[in-house]
PAPA-639944 format. One record per atom (N, C-alpha, C): x, y, z; residue in three letters. Coordinates in steps of 0.1 Angstrom, whole numbers. Example, Ala and Ser with C-alpha at 12.3 -4.5 7.8 and 13.67 -1.06 7.14 Angstrom:
# PAPA-639944
> 132_-57_78_ALA
> 123_-45_78_ALA
> 132_-33_78_ALA
> 128_-22_71_SER
> 137_-11_71_SER
> 129_0_79_SER
//
This chain:
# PAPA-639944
> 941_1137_899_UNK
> 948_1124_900_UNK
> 962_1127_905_UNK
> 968_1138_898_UNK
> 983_1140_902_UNK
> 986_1142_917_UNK
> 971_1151_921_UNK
> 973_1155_936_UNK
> 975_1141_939_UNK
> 966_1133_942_UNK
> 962_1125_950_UNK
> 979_1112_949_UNK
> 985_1117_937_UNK
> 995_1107_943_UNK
> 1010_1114_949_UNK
> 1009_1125_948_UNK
> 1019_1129_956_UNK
> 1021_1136_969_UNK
> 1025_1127_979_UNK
> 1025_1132_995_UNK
> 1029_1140_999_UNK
> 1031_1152_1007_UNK
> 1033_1160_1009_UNK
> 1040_1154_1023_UNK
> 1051_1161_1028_UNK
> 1057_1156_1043_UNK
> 1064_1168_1046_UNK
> 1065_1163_1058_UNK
> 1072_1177_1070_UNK
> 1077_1174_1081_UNK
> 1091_1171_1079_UNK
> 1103_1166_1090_UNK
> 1101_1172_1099_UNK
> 1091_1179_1103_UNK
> 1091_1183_1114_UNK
> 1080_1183_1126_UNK
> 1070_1171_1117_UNK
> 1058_1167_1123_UNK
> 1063_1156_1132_UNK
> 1053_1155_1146_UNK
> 1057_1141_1155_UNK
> 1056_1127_1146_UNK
> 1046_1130_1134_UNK
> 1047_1116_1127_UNK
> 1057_1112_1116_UNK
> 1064_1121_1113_UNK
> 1076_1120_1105_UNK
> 1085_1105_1104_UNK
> 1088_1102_1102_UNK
> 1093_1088_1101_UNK
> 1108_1088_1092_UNK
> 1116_1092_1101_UNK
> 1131_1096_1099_UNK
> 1136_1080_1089_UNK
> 1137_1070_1092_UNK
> 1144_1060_1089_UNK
> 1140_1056_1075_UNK
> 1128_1058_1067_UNK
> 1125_1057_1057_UNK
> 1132_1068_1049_UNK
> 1134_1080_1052_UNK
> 1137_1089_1049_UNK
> 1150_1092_1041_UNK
> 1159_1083_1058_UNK
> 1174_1082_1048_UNK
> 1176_1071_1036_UNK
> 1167_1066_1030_UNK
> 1167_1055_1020_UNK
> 1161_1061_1010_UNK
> 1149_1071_1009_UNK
> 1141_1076_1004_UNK
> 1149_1083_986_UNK
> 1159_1089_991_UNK
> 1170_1093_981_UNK
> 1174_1085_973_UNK
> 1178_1072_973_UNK
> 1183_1063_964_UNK
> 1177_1058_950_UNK
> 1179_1063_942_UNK
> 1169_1064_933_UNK
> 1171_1046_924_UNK
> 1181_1042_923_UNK
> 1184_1030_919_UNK
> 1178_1019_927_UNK
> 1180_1018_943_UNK
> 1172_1013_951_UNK
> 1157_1011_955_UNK
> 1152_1025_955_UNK
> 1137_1025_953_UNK
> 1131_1022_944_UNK
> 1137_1025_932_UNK
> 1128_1019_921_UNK
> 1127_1006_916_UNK
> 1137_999_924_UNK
> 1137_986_926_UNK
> 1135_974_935_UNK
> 1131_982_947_UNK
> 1128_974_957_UNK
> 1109_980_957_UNK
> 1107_990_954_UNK
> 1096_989_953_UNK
> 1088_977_945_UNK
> 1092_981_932_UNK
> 1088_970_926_UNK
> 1086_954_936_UNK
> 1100_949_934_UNK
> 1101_936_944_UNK
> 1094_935_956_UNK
> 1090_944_962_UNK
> 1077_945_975_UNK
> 1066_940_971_UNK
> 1062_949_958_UNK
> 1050_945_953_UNK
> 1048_928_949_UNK
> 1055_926_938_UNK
> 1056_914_934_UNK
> 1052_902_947_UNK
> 1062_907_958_UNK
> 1064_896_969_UNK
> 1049_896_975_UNK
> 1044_910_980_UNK
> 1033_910_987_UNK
> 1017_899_980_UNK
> 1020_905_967_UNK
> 1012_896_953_UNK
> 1009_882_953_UNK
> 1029_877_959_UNK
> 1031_862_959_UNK
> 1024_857_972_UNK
> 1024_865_978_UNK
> 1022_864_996_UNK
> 1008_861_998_UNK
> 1000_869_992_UNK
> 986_869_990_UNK
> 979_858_986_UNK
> 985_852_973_UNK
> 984_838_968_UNK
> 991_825_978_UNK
> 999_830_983_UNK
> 1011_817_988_UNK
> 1000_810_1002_UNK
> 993_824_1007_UNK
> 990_825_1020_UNK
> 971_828_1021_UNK
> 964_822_1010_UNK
> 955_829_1008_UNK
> 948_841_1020_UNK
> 957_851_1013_UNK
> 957_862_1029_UNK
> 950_875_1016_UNK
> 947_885_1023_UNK
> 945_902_1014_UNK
> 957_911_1009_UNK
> 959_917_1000_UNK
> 966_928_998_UNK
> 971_934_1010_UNK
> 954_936_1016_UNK
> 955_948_1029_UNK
> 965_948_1040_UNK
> 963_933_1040_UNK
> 972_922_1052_UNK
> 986_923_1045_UNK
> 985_918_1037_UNK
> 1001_918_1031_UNK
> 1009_934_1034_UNK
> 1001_946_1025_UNK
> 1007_954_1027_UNK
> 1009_961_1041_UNK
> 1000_955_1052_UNK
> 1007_960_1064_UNK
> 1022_955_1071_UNK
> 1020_940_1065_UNK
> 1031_929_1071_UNK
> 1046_933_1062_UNK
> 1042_941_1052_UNK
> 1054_940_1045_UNK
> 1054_956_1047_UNK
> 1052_967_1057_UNK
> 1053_982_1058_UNK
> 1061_989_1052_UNK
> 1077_982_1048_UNK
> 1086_991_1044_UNK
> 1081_997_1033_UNK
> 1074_992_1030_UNK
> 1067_1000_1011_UNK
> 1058_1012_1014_UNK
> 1051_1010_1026_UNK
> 1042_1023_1029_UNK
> 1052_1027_1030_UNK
> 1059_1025_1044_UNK
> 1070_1036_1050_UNK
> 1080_1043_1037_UNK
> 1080_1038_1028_UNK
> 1092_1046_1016_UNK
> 1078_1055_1008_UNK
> 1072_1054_1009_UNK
> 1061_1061_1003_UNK
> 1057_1070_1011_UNK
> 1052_1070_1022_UNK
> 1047_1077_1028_UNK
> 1053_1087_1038_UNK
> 1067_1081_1041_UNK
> 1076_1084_1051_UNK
> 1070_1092_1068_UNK
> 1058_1084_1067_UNK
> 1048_1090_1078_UNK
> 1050_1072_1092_UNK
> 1048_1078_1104_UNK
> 1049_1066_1112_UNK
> 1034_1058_1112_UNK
> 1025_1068_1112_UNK
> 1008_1060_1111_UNK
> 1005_1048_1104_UNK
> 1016_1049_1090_UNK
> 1011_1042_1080_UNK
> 1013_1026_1087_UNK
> 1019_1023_1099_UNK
> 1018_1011_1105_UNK
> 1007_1008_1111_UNK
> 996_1021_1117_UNK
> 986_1014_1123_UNK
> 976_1018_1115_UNK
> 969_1006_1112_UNK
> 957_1007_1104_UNK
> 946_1015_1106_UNK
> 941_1019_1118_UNK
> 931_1030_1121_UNK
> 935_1043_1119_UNK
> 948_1048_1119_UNK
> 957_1061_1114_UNK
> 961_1062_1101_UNK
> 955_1052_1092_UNK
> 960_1058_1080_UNK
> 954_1066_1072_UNK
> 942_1069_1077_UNK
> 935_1077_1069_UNK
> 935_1093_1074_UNK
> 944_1092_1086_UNK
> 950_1104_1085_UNK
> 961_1109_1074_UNK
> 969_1101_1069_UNK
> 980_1107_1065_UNK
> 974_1111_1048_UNK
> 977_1123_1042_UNK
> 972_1132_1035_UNK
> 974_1119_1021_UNK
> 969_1123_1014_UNK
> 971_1116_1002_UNK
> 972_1093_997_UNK
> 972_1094_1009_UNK
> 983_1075_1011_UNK
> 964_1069_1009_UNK
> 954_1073_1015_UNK
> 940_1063_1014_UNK
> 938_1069_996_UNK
> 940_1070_993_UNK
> 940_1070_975_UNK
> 948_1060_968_UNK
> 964_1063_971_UNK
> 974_1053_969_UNK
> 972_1043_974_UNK
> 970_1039_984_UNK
> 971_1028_990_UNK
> 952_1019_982_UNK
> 942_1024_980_UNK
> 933_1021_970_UNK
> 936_1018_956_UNK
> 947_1027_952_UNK
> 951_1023_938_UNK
> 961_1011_935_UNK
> 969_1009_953_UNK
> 975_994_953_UNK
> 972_980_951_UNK
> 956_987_961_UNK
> 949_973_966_UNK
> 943_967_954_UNK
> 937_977_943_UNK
> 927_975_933_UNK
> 937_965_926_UNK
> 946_975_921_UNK
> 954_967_911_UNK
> 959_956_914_UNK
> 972_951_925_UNK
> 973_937_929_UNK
> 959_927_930_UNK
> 951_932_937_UNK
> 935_924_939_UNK
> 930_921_922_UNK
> 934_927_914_UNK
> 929_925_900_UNK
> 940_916_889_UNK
> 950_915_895_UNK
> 959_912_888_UNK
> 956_895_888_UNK
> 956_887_881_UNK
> 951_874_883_UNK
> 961_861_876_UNK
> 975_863_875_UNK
> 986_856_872_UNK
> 997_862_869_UNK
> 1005_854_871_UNK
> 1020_860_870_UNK
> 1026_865_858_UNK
> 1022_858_846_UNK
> 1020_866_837_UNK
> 1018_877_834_UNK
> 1010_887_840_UNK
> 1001_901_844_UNK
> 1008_907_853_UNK
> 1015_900_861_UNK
> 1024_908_874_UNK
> 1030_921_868_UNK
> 1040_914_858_UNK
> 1050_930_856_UNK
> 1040_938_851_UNK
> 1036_938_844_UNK
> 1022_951_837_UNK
> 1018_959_850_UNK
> 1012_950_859_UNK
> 1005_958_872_UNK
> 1019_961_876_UNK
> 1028_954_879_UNK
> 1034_962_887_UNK
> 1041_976_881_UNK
> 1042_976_866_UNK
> 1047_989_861_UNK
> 1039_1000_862_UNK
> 1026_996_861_UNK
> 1015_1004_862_UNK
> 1014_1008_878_UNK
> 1019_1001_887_UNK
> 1019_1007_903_UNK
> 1031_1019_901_UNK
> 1043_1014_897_UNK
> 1051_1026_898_UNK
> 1048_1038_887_UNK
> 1043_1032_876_UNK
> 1043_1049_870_UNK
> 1027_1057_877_UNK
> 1018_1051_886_UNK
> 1010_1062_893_UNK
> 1023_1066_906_UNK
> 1028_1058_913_UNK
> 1040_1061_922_UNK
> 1049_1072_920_UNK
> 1056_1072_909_UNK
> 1067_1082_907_UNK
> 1065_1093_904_UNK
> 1055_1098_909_UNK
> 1056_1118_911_UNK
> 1059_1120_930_UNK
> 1056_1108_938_UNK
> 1054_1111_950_UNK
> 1074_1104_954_UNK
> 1076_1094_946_UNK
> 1093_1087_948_UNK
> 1101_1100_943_UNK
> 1096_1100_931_UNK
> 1111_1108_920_UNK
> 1113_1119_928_UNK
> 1101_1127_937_UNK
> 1106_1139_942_UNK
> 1117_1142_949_UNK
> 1121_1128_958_UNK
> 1128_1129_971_UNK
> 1140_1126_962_UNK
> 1145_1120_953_UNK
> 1157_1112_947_UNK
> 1167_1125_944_UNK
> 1181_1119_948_UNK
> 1190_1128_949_UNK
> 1203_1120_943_UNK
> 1210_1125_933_UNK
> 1222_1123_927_UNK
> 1234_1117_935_UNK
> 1241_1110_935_UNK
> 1256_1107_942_UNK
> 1252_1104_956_UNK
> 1240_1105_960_UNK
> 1235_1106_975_UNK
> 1245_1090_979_UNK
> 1242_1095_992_UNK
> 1251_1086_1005_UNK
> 1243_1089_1022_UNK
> 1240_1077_1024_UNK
> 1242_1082_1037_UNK
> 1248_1088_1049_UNK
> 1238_1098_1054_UNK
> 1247_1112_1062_UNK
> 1253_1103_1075_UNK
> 1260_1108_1082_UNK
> 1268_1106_1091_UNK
> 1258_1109_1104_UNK
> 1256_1100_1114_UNK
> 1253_1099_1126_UNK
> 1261_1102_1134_UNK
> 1256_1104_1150_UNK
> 1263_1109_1161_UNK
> 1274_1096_1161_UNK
> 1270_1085_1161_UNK
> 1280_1070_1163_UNK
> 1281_1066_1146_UNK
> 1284_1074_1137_UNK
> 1285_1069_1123_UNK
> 1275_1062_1113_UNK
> 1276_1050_1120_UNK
> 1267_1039_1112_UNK
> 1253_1039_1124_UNK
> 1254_1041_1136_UNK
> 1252_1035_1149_UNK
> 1241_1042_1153_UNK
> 1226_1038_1157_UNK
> 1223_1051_1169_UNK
> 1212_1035_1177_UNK
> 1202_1046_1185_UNK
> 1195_1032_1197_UNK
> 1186_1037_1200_UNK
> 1174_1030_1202_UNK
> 1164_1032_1210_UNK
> 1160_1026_1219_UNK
> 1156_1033_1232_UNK
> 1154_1025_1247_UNK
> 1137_1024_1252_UNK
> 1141_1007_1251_UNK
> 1127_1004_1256_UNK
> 1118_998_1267_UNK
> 1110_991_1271_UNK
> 1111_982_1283_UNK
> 1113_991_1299_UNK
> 1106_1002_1297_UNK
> 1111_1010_1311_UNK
> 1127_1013_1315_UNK
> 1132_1016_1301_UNK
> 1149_1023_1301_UNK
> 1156_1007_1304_UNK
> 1154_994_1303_UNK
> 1160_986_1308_UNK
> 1166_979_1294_UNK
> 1164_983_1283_UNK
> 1168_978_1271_UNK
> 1169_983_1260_UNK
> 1181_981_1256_UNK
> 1186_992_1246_UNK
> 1187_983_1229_UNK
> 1182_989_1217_UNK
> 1181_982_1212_UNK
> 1190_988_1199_UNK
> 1200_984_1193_UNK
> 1209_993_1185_UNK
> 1202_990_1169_UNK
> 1205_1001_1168_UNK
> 1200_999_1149_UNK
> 1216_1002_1139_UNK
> 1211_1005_1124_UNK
> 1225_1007_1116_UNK
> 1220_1009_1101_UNK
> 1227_1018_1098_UNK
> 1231_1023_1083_UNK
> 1244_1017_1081_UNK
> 1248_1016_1066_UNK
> 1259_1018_1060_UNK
> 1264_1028_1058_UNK
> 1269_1038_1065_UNK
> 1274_1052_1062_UNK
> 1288_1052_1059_UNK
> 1294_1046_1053_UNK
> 1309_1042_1052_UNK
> 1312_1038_1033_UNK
> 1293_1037_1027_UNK
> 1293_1039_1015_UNK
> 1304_1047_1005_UNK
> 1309_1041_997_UNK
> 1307_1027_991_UNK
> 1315_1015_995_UNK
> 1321_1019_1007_UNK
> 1329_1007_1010_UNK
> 1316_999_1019_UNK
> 1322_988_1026_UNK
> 1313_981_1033_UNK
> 1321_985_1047_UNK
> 1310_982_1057_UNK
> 1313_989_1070_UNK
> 1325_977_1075_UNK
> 1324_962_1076_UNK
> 1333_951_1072_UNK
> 1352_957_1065_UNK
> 1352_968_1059_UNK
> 1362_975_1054_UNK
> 1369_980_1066_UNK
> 1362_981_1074_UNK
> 1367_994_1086_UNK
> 1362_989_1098_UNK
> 1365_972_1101_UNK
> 1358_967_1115_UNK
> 1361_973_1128_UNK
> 1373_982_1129_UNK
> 1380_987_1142_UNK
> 1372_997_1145_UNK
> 1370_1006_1132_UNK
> 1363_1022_1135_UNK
> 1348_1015_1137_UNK
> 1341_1006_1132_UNK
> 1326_1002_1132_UNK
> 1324_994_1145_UNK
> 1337_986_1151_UNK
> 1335_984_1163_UNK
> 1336_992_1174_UNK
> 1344_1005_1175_UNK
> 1339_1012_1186_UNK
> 1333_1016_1184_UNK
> 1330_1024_1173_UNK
> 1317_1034_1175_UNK
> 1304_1027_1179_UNK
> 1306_1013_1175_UNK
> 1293_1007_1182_UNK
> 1293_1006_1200_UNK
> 1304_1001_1205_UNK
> 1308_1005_1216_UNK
> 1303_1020_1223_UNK
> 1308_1031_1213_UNK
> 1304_1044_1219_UNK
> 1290_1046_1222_UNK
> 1285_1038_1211_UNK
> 1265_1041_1212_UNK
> 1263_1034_1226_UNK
> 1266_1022_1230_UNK
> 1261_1016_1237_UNK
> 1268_1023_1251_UNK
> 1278_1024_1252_UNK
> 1286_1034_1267_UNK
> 1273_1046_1266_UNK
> 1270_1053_1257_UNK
> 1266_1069_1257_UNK
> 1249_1062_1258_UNK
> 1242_1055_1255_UNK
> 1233_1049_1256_UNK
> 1225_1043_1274_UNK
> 1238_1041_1280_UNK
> 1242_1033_1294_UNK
> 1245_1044_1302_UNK
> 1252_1053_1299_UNK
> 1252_1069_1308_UNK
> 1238_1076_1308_UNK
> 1229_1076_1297_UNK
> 1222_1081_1298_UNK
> 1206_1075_1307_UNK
> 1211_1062_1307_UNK
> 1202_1053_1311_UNK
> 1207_1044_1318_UNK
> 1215_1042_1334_UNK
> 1218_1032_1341_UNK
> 1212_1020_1340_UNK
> 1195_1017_1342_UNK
> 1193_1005_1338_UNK
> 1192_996_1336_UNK
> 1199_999_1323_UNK
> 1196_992_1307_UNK
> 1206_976_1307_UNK
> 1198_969_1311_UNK
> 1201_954_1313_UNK
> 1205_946_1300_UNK
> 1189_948_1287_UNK
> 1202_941_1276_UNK
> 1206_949_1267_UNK
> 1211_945_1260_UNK
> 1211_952_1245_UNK
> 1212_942_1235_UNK
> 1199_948_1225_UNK
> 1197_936_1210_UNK
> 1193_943_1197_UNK
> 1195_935_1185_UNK
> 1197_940_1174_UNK
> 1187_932_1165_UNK
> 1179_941_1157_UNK
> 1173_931_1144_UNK
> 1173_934_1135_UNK
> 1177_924_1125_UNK
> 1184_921_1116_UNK
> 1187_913_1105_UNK
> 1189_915_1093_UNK
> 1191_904_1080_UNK
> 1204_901_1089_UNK
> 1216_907_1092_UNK
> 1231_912_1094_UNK
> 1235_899_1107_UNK
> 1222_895_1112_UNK
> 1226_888_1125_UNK
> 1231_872_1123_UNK
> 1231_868_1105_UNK
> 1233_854_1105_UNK
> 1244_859_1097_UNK
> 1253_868_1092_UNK
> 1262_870_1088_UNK
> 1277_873_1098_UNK
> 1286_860_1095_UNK
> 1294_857_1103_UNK
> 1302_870_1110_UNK
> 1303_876_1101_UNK
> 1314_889_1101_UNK
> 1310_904_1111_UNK
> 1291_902_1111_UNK
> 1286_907_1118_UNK
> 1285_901_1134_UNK
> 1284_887_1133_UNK
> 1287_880_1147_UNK
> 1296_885_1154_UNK
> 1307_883_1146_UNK
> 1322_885_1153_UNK
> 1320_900_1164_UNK
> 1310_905_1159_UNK
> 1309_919_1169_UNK
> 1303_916_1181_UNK
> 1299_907_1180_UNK
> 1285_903_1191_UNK
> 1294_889_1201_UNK
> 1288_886_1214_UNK
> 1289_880_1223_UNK
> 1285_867_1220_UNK
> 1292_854_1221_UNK
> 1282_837_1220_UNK
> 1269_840_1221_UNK
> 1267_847_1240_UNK
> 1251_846_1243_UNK
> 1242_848_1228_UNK
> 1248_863_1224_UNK
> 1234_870_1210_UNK
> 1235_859_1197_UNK
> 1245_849_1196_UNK
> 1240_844_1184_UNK
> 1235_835_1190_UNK
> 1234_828_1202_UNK
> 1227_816_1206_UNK
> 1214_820_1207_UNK
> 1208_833_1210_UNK
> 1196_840_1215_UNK
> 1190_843_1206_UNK
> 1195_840_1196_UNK
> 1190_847_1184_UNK
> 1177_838_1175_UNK
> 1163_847_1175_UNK
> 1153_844_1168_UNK
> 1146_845_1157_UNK
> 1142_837_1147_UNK
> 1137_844_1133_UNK
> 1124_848_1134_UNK
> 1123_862_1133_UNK
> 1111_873_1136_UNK
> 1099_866_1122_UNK
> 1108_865_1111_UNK
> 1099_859_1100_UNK
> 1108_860_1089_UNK
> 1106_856_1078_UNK
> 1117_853_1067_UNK
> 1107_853_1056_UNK
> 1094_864_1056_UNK
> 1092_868_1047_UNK
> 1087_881_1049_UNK
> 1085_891_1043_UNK
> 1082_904_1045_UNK
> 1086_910_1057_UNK
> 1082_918_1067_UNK
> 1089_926_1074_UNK
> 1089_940_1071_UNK
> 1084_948_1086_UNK
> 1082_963_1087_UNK
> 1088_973_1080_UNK
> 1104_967_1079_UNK
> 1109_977_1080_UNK
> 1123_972_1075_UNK
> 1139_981_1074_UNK
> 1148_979_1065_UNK
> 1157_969_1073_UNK
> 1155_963_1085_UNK
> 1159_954_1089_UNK
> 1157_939_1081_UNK
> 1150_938_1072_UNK
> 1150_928_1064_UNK
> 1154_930_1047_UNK
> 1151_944_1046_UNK
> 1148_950_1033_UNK
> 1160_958_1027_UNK
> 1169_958_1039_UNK
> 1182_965_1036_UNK
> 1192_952_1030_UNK
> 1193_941_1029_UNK
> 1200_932_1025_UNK
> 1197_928_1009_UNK
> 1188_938_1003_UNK
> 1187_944_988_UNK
> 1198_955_982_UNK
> 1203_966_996_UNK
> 1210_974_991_UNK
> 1222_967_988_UNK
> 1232_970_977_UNK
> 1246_969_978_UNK
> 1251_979_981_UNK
> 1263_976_986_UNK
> 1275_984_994_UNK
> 1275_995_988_UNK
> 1272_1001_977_UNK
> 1271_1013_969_UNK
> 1263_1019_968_UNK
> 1247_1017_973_UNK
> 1237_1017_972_UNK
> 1227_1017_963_UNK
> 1231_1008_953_UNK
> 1225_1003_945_UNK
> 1216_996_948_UNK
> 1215_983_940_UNK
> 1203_971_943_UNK
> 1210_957_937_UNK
> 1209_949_947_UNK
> 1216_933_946_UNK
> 1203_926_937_UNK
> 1203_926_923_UNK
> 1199_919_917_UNK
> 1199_902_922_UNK
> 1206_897_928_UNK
> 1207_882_927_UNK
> 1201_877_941_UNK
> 1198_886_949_UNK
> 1194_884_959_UNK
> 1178_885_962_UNK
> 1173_895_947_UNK
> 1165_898_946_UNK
> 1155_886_941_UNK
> 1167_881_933_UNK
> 1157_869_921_UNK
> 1156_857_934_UNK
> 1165_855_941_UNK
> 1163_842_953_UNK
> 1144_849_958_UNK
> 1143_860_961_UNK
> 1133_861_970_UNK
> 1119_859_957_UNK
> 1121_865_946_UNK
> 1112_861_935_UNK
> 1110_847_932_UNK
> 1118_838_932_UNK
> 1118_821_928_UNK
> 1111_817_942_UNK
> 1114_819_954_UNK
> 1115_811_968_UNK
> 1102_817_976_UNK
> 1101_830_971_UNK
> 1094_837_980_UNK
> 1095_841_996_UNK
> 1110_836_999_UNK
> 1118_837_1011_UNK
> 1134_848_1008_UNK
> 1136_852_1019_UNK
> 1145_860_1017_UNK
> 1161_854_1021_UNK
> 1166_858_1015_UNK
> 1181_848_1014_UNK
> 1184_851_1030_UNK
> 1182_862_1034_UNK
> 1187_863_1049_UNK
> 1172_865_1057_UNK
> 1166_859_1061_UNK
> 1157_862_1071_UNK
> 1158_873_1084_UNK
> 1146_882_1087_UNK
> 1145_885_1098_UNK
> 1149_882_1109_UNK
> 1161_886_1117_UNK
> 1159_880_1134_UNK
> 1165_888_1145_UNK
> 1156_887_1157_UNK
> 1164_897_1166_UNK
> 1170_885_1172_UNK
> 1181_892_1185_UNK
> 1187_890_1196_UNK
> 1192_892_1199_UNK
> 1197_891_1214_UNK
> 1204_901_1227_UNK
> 1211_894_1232_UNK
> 1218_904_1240_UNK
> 1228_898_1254_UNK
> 1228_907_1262_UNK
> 1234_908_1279_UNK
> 1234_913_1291_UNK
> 1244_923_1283_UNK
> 1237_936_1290_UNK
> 1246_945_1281_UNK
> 1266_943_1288_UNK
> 1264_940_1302_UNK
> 1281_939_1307_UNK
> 1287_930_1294_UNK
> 1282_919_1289_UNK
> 1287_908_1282_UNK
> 1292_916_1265_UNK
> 1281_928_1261_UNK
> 1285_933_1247_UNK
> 1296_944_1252_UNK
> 1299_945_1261_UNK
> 1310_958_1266_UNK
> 1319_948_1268_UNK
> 1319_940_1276_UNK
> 1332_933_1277_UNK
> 1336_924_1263_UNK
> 1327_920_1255_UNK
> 1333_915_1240_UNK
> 1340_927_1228_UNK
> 1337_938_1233_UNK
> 1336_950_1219_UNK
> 1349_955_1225_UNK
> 1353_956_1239_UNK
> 1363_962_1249_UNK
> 1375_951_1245_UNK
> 1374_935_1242_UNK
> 1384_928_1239_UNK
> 1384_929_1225_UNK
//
């Protein structure tokens, strides 16, 4: 039993899956957004008469912190990754068995104590996110090199990146210049994100990206683009943000991408 719940990974495999990874450490965080995943995926199942199975794909960030493997998104690949078709069996059974809300916390404590030989390993003391080439900043190009799509950490922990808008706004600038050299082009650039209905985060962005801007979904979600609006600035876990998504079953900040002509985010970030 003990094998079968703890994963074995290797940063140096093509399936590696870096971005779960830098989260993976936070020991306050994981053991609390895990939980909250579950719960939600549970509600989701009921809300939506949908499966576990379904849920747990649509809500990935829970595989991906578990598994820290990229397969775990496509359903015919998961039974490659070592150890996860056990766990992910011991998820399904138990949420699929659980039969009121009442019963929730039990199963769900019962999910994390089979869980925590495979979480506790990675957890690390005083941890913070490491520093990127652009800080907070990095990108990936997609669409035949014609679109650049920027991502973000809080590496500026424990302050908020909002602390330091000058240094967060060029270095966002720098990704996107060093992004655009390397790839002439790259026509837009867009962001997805809890961050994108947050005013302070606009102010970085062009009219066009908040008018462009779409809700991907406003419940579950891949990945920490929806699931990072749990962390606090310290990287802890926002309790109050946590209970909105428990009562509502929606997330106080919904998923959403959107873009603009990349000249338009150079000449806004430039003024």
């Amino acid at each position: 039993m003990e094998g079968n719940r703890r994963i074995n990974f290797n940063p140096a495999t093509e399936f590696f899956d870096g971005i779960p990874f830098l989260y993976a450490p936070f020991k306050e965080y994981v053991l609390k957004i895990v939980p909250l995943m579950l719960e939600h995926i549970w509600q989701q199942k009921h809300a939506k008469k949908s499966t576990i199975d379904e849920e747990l794909l649509h809500s990935g960030w829970i595989c991906r912190l578990i598994t820290l493997d990229k397969r775990v998104l496509i359903a015919d690949k998961q039974l490659e990754i070592q150890g996860w078709p056990e766990i992910k069996g011991f998820l399904q059974n138990s949420l699929e068995s659980c039969t009121s809300e009442e019963s929730l916390v039990k199963t769900v404590d019962d999910c994390i104590q089979y869980l925590l030989p495979t979480l506790e390993s990675r957890f690390q003391d005083n941890y913070r996110f490491p520093l990127r080439d652009f800080h907070c900043w990095w990108y990936t190009i997609h669409d035949d090199d014609t679109h650049l799509a920027i991502h973000l950490i809080n590496a500026y922990q424990p302050d908020s990146p909002f602390d330091h808008l000058e240094h967060f706004r060029a270095t966002m600038l720098h990704a996107i210049d060093h992004g655009l050299a390397s790839h002439p082009d790259i026509k837009i650039v867009s962001c997805g994100s809890w961050l994108n209905q947050v005013p302070k985060f606009q102010y970085l962005w062009p009219e066009s990206f908040i008018k462009n801007q779409k809700v991907v979904n406003i419940t579950g979600g891949f990945g920490p683009g929806v699931w990072g609006q749990y962390m606090t600035v310290d990287g802890g876990f926002n309790e109050e943000k946590a209970l909105i998504l428990r009562k509502t079953g929606k997330h106080p900040f919904p998923l959403t991408e959107s873009f603009c002509f990349v000249e338009e985010i150079i000449s806004h970030l430039r003024k």
